[in-house]
LUMBA-561750 format. One record per residue: x, y negated, z negated of N, C-alpha, C in turn; residue in three letters; residue number from 1. Coordinates in pm, whole numbers. Each point is the difference from the previous one (the first is absolute). Layout:
<rs>
+--------+--------+--------+--------+--------+--------+--------+--------+--------+------+-----+
!   n_px !   n_py !   n_pz !  ca_px !  ca_py !  ca_pz !   c_px !   c_py !   c_pz ! rest !  nr !
+--------+--------+--------+--------+--------+--------+--------+--------+--------+------+-----+
!      X !      Y !      Z !      X !      Y !      Z !      X !      Y !      Z !  ALA ! NUM !
...
+--------+--------+--------+--------+--------+--------+--------+--------+--------+------+-----+
</rs>
This chain:
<rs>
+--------+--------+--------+--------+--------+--------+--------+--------+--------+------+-----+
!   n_px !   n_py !   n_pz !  ca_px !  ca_py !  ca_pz !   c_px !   c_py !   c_pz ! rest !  nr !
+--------+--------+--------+--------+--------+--------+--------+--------+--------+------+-----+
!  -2614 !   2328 !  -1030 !    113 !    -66 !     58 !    -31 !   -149 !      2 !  UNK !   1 !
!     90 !    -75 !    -50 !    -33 !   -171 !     20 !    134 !    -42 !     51 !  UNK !   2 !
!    -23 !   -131 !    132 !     86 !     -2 !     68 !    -11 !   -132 !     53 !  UNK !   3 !
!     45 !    -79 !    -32 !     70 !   -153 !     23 !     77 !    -46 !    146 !  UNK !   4 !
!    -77 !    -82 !     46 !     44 !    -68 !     94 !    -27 !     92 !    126 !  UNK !   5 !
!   -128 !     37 !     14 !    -46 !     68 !    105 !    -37 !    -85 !    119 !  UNK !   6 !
!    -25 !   -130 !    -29 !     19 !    -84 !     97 !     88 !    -89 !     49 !  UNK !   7 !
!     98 !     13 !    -47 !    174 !    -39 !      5 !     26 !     15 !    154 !  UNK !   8 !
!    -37 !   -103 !     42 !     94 !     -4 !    171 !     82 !     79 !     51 !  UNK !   9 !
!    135 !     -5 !    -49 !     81 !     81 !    -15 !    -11 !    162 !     60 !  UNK !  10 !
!   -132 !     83 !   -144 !    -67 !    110 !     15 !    -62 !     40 !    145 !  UNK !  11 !
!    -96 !   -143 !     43 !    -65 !     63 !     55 !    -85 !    107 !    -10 !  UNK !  12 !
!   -120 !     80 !     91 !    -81 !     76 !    -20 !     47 !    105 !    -21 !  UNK !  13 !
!    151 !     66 !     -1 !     87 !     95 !    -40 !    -30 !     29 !    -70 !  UNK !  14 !
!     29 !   -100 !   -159 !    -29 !    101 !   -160 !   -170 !     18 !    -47 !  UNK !  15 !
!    -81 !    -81 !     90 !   -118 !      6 !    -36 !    -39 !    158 !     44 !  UNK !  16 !
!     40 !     -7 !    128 !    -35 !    153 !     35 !     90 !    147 !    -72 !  UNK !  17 !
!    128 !    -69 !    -46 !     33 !    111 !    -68 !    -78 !     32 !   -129 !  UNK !  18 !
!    -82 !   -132 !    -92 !     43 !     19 !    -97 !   -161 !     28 !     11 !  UNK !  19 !
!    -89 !    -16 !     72 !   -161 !     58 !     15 !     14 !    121 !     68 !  UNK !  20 !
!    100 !     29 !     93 !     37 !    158 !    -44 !    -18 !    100 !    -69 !  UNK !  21 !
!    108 !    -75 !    -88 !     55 !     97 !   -118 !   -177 !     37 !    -91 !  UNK !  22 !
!    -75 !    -91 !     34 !   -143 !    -26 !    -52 !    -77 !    146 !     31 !  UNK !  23 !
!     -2 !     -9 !    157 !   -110 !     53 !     73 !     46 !    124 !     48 !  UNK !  24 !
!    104 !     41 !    -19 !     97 !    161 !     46 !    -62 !     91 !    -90 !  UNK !  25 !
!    -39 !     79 !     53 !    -91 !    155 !    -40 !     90 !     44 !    -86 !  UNK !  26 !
!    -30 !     31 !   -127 !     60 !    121 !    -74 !    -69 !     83 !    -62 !  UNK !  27 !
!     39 !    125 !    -35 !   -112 !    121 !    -73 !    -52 !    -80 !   -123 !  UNK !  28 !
!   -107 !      0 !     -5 !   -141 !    -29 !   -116 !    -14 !   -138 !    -17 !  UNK !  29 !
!     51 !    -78 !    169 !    -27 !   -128 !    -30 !   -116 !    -33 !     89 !  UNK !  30 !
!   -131 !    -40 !    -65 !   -125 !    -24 !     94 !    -39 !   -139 !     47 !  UNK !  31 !
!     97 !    -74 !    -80 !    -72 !   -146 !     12 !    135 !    -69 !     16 !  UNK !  32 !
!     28 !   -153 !     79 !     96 !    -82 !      3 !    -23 !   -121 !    -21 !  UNK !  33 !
!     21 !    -96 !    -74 !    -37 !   -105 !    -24 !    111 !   -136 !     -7 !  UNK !  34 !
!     -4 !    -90 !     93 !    128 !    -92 !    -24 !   -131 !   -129 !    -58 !  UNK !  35 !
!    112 !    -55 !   -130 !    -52 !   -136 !    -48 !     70 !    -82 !     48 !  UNK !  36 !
!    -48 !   -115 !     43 !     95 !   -147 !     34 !    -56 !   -116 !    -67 !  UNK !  37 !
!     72 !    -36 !    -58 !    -40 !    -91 !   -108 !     33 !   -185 !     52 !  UNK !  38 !
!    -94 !    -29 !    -19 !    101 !   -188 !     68 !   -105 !    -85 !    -58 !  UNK !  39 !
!     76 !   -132 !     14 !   -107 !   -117 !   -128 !    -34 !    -70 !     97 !  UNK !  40 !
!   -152 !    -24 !     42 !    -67 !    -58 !     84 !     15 !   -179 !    -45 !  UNK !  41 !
!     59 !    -39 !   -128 !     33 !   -152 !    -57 !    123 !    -33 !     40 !  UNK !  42 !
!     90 !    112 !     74 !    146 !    -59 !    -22 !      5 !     -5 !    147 !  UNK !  43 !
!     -3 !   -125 !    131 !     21 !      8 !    115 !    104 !    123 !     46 !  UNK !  44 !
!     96 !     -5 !    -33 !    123 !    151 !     21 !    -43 !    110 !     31 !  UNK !  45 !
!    -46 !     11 !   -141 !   -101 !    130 !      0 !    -93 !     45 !     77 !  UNK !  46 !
!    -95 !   -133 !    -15 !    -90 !     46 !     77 !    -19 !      5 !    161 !  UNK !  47 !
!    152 !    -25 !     58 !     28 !    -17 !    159 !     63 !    106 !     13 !  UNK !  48 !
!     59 !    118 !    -80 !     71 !    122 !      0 !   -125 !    124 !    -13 !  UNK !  49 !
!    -99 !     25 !    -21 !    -53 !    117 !      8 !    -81 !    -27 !    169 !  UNK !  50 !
!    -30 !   -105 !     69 !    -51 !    -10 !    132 !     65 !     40 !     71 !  UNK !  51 !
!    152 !     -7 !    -10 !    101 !      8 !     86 !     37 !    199 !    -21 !  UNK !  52 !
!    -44 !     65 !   -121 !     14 !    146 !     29 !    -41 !     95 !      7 !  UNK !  53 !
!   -188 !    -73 !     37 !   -126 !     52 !     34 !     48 !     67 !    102 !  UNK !  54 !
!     40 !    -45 !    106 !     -6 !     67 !    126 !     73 !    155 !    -22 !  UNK !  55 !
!    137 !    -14 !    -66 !     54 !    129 !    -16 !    -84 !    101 !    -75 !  UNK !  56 !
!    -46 !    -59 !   -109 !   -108 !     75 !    -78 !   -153 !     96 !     75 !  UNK !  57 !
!    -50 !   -100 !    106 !    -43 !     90 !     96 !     63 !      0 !     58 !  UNK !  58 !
!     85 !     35 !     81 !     66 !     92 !     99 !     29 !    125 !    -69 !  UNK !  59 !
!     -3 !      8 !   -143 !     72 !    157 !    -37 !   -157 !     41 !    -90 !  UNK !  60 !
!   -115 !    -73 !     45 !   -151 !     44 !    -34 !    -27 !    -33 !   -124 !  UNK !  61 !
!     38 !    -68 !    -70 !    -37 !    -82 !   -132 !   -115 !   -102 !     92 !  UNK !  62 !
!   -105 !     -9 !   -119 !   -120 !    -88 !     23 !     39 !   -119 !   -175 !  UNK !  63 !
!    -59 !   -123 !     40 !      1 !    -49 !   -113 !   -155 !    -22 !   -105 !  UNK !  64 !
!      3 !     30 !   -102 !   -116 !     -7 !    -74 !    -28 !    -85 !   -114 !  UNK !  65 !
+--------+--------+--------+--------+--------+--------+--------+--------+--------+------+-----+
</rs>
């Protein structure tokens, strides 16, 4: 799933949690869940948008690596 504008004001922590959800919801023969977040540590924008959705990310038990 790839999904745009997860840090969109607007959104809010709403679609983040829906859409790391849709990630981490148990289904038969699924053992592993993995969300990628991708952001450009050169582009100020960018790189002020993945700090800001750490917190939701742990709150639903994502660690960053």
């Amino acid at each position: 799933m790839i999904v745009d504008r997860l840090d969109d004001a607007k959104a809010g922590d709403g679609l983040l949690v829906q859409c790391a959800g849709r990630v981490i919801r148990a289904a038969p023969g699924k053992d592993l869940a993995e969300a990628h977040d991708y952001h450009d540590p050169a582009t100020p924008i960018l790189a002020a948008s993945l700090p800001r959705r750490m917190p939701g990310y742990r709150a639903l038990g994502f660690t960053r690596t």
